[in-house]
N, C-alpha and C positions, 0 to 999 in steps of 0.2 A: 652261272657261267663258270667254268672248268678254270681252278687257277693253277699259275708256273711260279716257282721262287729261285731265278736265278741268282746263282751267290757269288762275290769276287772273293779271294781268302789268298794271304800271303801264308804259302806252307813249305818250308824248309827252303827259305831265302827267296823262290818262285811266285810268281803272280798264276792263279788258275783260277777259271770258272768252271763251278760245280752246277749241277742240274741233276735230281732226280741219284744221287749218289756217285756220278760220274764223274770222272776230272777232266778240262778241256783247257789247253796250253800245253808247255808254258808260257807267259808274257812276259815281253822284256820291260813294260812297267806297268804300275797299278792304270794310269790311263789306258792305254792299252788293251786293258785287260775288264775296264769298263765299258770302254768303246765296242768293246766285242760281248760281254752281256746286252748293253743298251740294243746292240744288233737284231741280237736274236729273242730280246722280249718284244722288239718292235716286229719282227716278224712273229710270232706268237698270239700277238694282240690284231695282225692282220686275218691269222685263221683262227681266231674266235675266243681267243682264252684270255684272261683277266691276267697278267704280267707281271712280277715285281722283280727287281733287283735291289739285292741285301748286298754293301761294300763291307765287309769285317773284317778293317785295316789295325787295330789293334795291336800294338806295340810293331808297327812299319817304320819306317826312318821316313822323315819329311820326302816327300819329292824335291826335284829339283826348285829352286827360287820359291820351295813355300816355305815360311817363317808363321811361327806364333805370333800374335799380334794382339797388345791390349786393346780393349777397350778405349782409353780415355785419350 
């Protein structure tokens, strides 16, 4: 089965998804910006190909109301 590696990547303050060397956005947040990969790998996986999506949020600032949170 043929596979796709949709990627989410913050590049120069912007949310974009890559595919195949391409950039698609920008999004105005990392959700956003997954909701719209998650999109199109689920169309992808309908015409026949094996899907993934890669988040590489990597030094991004929290979303909104998300916190670090211990463990204990």
């Amino acid at each position: 089965m043929p596979q796709v590696n949709y990627t989410v990547d913050l590049i120069d303050g912007v949310w974009t998804v890559g595919l195949n060397g391409k950039r698609f956005g920008p999004y105005s947040s990392l959700d956003t910006a997954i909701a719209a990969a998650s999109g199109a790998a689920h169309k992808a996986e309908a015409q026949g190909y094996e899907a993934m999506v890669t988040v590489n949020s990597e030094g991004a600032a929290p979303a909104a109301g998300e916190t670090d949170r211990d463990a204990a």
